[in-house]
C-alpha positions in Angstrom: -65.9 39.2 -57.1 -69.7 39.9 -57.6 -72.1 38.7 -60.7 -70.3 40.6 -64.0 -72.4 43.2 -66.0 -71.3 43.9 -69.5 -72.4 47.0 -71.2 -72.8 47.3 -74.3 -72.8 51.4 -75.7 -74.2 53.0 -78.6 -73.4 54.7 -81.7 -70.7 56.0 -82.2 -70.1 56.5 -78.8 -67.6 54.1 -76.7 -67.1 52.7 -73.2 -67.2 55.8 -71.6 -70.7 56.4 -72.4 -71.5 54.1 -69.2 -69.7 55.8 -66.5 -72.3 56.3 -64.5 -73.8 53.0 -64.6 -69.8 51.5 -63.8 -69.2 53.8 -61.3 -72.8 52.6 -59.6 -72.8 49.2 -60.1 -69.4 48.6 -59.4 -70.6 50.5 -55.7 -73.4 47.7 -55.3 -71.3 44.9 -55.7 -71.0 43.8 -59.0 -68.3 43.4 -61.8 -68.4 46.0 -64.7 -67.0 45.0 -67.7 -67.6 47.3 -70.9 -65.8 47.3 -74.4 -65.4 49.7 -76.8 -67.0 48.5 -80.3 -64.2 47.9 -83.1 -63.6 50.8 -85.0 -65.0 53.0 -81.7 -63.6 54.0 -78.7 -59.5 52.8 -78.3 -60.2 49.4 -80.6 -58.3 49.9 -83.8 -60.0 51.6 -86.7 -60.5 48.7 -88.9 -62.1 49.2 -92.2 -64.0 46.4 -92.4 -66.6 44.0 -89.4 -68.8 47.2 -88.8 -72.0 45.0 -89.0 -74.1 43.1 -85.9 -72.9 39.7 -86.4 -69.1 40.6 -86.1 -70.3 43.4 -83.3 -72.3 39.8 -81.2 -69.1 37.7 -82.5 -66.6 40.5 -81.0 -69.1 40.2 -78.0 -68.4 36.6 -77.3 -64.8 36.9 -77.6 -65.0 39.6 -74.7 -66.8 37.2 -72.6 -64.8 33.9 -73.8 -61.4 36.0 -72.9 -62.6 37.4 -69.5 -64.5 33.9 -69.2 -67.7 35.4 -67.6 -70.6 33.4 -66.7 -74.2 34.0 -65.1 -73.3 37.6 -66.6 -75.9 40.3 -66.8 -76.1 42.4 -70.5 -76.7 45.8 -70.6 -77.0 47.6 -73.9 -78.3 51.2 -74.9 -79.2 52.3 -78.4 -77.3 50.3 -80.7 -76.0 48.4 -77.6 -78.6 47.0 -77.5 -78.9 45.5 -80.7 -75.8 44.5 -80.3 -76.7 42.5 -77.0 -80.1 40.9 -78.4 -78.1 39.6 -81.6 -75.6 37.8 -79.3 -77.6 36.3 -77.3 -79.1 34.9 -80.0 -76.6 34.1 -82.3 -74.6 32.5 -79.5 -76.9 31.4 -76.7 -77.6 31.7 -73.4 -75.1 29.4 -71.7 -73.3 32.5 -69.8 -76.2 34.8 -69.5 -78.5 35.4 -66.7 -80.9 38.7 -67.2 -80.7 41.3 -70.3 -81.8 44.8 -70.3 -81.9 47.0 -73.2 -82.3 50.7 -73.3 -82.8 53.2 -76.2 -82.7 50.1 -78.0 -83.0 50.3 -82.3 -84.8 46.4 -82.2 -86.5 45.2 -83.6 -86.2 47.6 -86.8 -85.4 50.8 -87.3 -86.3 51.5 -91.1 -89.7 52.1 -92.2 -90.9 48.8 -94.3 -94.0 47.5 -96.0 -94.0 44.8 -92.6 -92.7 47.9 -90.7 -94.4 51.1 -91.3 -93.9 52.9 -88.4 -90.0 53.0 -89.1 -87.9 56.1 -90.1 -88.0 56.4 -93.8 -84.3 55.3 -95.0 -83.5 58.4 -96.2 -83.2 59.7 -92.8 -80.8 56.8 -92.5 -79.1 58.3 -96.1 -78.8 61.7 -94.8 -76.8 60.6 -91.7 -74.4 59.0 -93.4 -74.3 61.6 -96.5 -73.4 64.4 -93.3 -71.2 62.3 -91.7 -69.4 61.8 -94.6 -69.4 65.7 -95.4 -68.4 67.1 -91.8 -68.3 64.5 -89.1 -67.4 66.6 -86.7 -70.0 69.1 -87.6 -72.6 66.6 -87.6 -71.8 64.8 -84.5 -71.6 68.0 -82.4 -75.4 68.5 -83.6 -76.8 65.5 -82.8 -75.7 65.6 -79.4 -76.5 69.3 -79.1 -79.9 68.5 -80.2 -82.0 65.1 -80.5 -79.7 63.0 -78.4 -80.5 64.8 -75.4 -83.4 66.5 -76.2 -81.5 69.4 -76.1 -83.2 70.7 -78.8 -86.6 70.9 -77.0 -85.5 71.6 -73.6 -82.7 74.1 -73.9 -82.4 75.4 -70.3 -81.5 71.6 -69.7 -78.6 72.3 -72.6 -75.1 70.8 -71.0 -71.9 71.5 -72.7 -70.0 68.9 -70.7 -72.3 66.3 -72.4 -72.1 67.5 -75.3 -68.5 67.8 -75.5 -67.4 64.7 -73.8 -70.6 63.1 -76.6 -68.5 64.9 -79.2 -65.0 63.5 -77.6 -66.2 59.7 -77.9 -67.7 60.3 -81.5 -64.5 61.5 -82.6 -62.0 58.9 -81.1 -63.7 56.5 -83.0 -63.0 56.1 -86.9 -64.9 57.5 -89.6 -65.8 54.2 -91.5 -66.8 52.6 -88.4 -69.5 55.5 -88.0 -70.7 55.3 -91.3 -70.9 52.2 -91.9 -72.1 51.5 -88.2 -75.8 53.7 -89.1 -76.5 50.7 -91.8 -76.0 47.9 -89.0 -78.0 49.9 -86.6 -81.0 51.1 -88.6 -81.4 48.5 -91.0 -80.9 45.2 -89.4 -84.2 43.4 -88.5 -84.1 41.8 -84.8 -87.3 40.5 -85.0 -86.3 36.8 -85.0 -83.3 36.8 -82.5 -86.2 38.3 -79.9 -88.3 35.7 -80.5 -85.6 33.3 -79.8 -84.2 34.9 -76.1 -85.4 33.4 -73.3 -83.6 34.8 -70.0 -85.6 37.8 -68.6 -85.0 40.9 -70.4 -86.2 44.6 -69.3 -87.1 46.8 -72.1 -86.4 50.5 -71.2 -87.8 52.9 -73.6 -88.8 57.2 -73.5 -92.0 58.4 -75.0 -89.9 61.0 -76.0 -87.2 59.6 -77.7 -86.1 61.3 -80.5 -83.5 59.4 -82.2 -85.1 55.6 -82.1 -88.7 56.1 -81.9 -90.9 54.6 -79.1 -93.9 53.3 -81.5 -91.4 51.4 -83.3 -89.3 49.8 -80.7 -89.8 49.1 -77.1 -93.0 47.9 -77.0 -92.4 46.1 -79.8 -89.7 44.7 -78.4 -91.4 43.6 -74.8 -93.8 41.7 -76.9 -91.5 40.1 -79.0 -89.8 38.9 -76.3 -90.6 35.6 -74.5 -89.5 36.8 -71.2 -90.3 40.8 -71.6 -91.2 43.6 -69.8 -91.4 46.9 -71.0 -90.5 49.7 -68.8 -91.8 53.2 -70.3 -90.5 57.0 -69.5 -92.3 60.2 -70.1 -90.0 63.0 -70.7 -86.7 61.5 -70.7 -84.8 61.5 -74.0 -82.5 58.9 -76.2 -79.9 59.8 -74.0 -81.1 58.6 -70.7 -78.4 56.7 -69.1 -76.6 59.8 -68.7 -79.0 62.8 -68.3 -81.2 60.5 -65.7 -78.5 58.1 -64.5 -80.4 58.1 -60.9 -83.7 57.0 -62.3 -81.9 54.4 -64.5 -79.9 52.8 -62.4 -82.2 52.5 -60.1 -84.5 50.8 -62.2 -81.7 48.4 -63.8 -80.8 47.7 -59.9 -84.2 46.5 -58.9 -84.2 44.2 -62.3 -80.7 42.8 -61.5 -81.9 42.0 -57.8 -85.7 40.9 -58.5 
């Protein structure tokens, strides 16, 4: 069996949302593990945990029970929060590389040491239209910033945007709402000052859902053992909309 990879996915999304990066790696030789995120996905809709250190702690006890080692983490969006918190909360005894992708560190709302943040009443109105029509508000987002939909409509795909929708919804509702505090207002700033392994920071320009100025490069510097790879043109959403580049990309990391 070939060095595991463990993905990580994003809000409020589940497993699924890495089918194209299984179905790859899993063709190169590799193992391909990927949860789905209490509350999201098929892992019971529990009311309470919807924070990063039970997401890193539920992590670990994925790795612990499936006892992988040297293992590669891969984690897009809130993923990758997820996958920079548990490496630093739990260390670095069974992992080899990171990358994160779309990633909300190091922080997502706008602060006095943060300024280039998203005001947190963006992060207020999420949850006050999730709360009002969730399925409403999750067919938008994916009809329009996720994907960059919204800009580039002749590159519109219902089937993302349905099987975006499909993943949302299998997930419960609490998980989502409370899931937008964990990802926009915890502060990774000290847990990527603490990760040593070699990490690859992959980040759009155009990202409309966790701004570049904000994140990646922030990130890459952060980061002891950084590097920073930057896309014109592709949106939050990349993994799936530009699987070929991505993969690609990750694939060169993996083997460099």
């Amino acid at each position: 069996m070939g060095q595991s990879i463990v993905f990580s996915h994003g809000w409020p999304l589940s497993s699924d949302d890495w089918d194209a990066q299984m179905l790859f790696f899993v063709g190169e030789g590799y193992r391909v593990v990927a949860h789905d995120r209490r509350g999201h996905g098929r892992s019971t809709q529990v009311g309470d945990g919807h924070g990063m250190d039970h997401y890193a702690d539920d992590l670990r006890a994925v790795v612990e029970q499936l006892d992988l080692r040297d293992a590669i983490h891969v984690g897009h969006s809130t993923g990758g929060g997820e996958v920079v918190h548990y490496i630093a909360r739990h260390g670095e005894d069974r992992v080899s590389k990171a990358a994160i992708i779309s990633a909300v560190p190091p922080l997502m709302v706008q602060t006095d040491a943060n300024p280039d943040g998203l005001p947190k009443k963006v992060f207020d109105d999420f949850q006050a239209e999730l709360a009002a029509n969730r399925a409403g508000f999750y067919r938008a987002v994916a009809a329009g910033p996720f994907y960059n939909y919204d800009r580039e409509p002749d590159k519109f795909s219902e089937s993302n945007v349905q099987n975006w929708w499909r993943q949302g919804m299998m997930g419960g509702a609490k998980a989502g709402y409370d899931g937008i505090v964990a990802f926009s207002q915890t502060d990774f700033t000290e847990d990527l000052k603490k990760i040593r392994v070699p990490v690859l920071v992959m980040h759009s320009e155009d990202d409309q859902i966790v701004p570049y100025v904000a994140s990646g490069p922030r990130s890459a510097e952060l980061l002891p053992n950084g590097t920073l790879k930057t896309y014109q043109g592709f949106p939050h959403g990349m993994p799936t909309t530009e699987h070929e580049t991505i993969n690609a990309d990750l694939l060169e990391f993996l083997r460099s």
